[in-house]
C-alpha positions as CSV (number, residue, x, y, z in Angstrom):
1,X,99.9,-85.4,182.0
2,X,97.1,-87.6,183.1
3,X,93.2,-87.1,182.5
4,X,90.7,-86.9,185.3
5,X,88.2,-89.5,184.3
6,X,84.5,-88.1,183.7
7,X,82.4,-88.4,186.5
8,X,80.0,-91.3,186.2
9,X,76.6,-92.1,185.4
10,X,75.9,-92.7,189.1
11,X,77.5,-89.7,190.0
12,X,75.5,-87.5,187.7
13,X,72.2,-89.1,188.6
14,X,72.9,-88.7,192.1
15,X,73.7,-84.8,191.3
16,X,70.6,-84.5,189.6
17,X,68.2,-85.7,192.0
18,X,70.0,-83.8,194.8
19,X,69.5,-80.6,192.3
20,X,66.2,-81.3,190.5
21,X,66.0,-77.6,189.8
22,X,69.2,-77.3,188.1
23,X,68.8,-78.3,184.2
24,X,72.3,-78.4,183.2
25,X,72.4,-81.5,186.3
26,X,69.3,-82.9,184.7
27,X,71.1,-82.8,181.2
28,X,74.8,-84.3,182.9
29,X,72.6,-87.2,183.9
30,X,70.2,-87.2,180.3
31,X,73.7,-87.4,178.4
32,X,75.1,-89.3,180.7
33,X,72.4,-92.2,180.5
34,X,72.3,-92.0,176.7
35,X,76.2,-93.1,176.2
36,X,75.4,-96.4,178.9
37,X,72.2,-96.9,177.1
38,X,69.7,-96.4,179.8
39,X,67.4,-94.2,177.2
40,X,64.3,-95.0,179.5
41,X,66.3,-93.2,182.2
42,X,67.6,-90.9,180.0
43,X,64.3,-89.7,179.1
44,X,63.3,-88.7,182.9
45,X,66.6,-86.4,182.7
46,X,65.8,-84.8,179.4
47,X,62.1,-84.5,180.6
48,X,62.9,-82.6,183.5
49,X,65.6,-80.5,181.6
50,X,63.0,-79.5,179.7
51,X,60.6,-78.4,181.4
52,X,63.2,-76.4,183.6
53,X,64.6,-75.1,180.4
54,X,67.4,-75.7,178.4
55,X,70.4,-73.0,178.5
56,X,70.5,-71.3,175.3
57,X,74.3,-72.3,175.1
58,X,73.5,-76.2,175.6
59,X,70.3,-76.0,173.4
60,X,71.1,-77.3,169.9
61,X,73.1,-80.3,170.9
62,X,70.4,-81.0,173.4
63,X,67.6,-81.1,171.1
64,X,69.0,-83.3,169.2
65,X,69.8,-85.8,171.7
66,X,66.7,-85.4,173.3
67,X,65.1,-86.0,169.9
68,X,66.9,-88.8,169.2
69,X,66.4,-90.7,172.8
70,X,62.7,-89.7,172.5
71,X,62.6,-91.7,169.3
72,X,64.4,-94.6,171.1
73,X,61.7,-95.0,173.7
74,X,59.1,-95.0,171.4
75,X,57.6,-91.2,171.9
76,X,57.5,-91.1,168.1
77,X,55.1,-87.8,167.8
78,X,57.3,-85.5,170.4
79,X,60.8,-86.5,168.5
80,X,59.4,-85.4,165.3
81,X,58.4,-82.2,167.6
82,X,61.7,-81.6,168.9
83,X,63.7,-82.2,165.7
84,X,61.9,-80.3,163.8
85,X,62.4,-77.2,166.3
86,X,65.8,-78.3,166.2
87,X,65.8,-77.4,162.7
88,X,64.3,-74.4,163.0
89,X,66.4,-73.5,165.6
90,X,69.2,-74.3,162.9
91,X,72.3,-74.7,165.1
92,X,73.2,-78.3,163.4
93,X,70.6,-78.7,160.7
94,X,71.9,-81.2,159.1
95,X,72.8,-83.9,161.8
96,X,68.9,-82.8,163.7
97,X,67.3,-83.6,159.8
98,X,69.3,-87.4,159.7
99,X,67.9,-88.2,163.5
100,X,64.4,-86.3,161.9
101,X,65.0,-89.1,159.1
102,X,65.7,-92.0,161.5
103,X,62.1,-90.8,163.5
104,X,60.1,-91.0,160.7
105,X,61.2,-94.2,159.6
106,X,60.4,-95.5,163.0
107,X,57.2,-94.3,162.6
108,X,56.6,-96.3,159.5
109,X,56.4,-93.2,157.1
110,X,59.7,-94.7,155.2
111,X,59.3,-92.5,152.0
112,X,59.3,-89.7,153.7
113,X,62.9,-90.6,155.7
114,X,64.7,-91.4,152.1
115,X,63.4,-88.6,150.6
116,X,64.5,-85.9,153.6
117,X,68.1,-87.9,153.8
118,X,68.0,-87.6,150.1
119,X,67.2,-83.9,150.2
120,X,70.1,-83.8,152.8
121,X,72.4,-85.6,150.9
122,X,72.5,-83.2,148.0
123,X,72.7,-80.3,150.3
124,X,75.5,-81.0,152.2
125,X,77.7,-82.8,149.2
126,X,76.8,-80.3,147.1
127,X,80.6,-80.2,145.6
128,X,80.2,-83.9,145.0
129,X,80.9,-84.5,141.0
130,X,78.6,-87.9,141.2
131,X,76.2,-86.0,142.6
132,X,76.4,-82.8,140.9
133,X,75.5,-85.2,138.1
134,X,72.7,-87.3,139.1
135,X,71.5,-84.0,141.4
136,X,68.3,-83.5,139.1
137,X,67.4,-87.1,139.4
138,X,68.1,-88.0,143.2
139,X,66.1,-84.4,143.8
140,X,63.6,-86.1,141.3
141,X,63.3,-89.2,143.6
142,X,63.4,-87.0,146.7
143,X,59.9,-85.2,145.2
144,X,58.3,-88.5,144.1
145,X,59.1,-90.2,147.5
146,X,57.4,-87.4,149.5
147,X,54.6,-87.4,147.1
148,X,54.0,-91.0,147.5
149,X,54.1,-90.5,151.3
150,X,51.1,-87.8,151.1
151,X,47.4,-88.5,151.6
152,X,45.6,-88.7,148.7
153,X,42.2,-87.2,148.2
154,X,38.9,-89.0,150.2
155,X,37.0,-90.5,148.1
């Protein structure tokens, strides 16, 4: 039994301008950019998408690639947007809070992106024996890292 080969990016692009009305076209092509690397293409698909809006069925995995491709093109303020609705929307809350990490180190805020894949870490390896040990003290680090990251007072 043989495989039909996905369609490519070419073809997809070419469906979604012909259908620039139809979002799951205009996320085909997003997708479709994003695994050749054309994230500055991408983004026009996931733009459009969008604004058309996202199918409620396609909407978790979407966020988090649009998220993740807005990071890539340097629209630091609407990935944090998107990835945190992602995690709201809490389809795949852990994978949206590790591209959520990856944004805000972008962004310079470093702390910040140790601390929330340190949060995350003790979350999802919660039946971890190293890290059932050390849990109070990563959490510890966690805390101290996102203090560190907050504005202090005006002086």
């Amino acid at each position: 039994m043989t495989s039909t080969p996905a369609p490519s990016r070419e073809a997809l692009c070419g469906e979604a301008h012909a259908r620039p009305l139809d979002a799951r076209a205009q996320i085909a092509a997003a997708y479709a950019c994003d695994r050749d690397g054309v994230e500055e293409e991408a983004v026009v698909f996931y733009d459009a998408a969008w604004k058309l809006g996202v199918p409620s069925e396609q909407r978790a995995e979407f966020l988090i690639g649009y998220g993740s491709t807005l990071k890539n093109v340097g629209r630091l303020d609407e990935s944090l947007r998107i990835l945190g609705q992602a995690i709201t929307d809490g389809a795949f809350p852990s994978a949206a809070r590790a591209f959520l990490a990856l944004t805000l180190q972008a962004s310079g805020r470093s702390p910040e992106a140790i601390a929330e894949l340190l949060s995350l870490l003790l979350e999802v390896g919660a039946q971890d024996a190293g890290l059932i040990r050390y849990r109070r003290s990563l959490a510890w680090y966690a805390d101290q890292l996102r203090a560190s990251a907050e504005p202090g007072p005006e002086k």
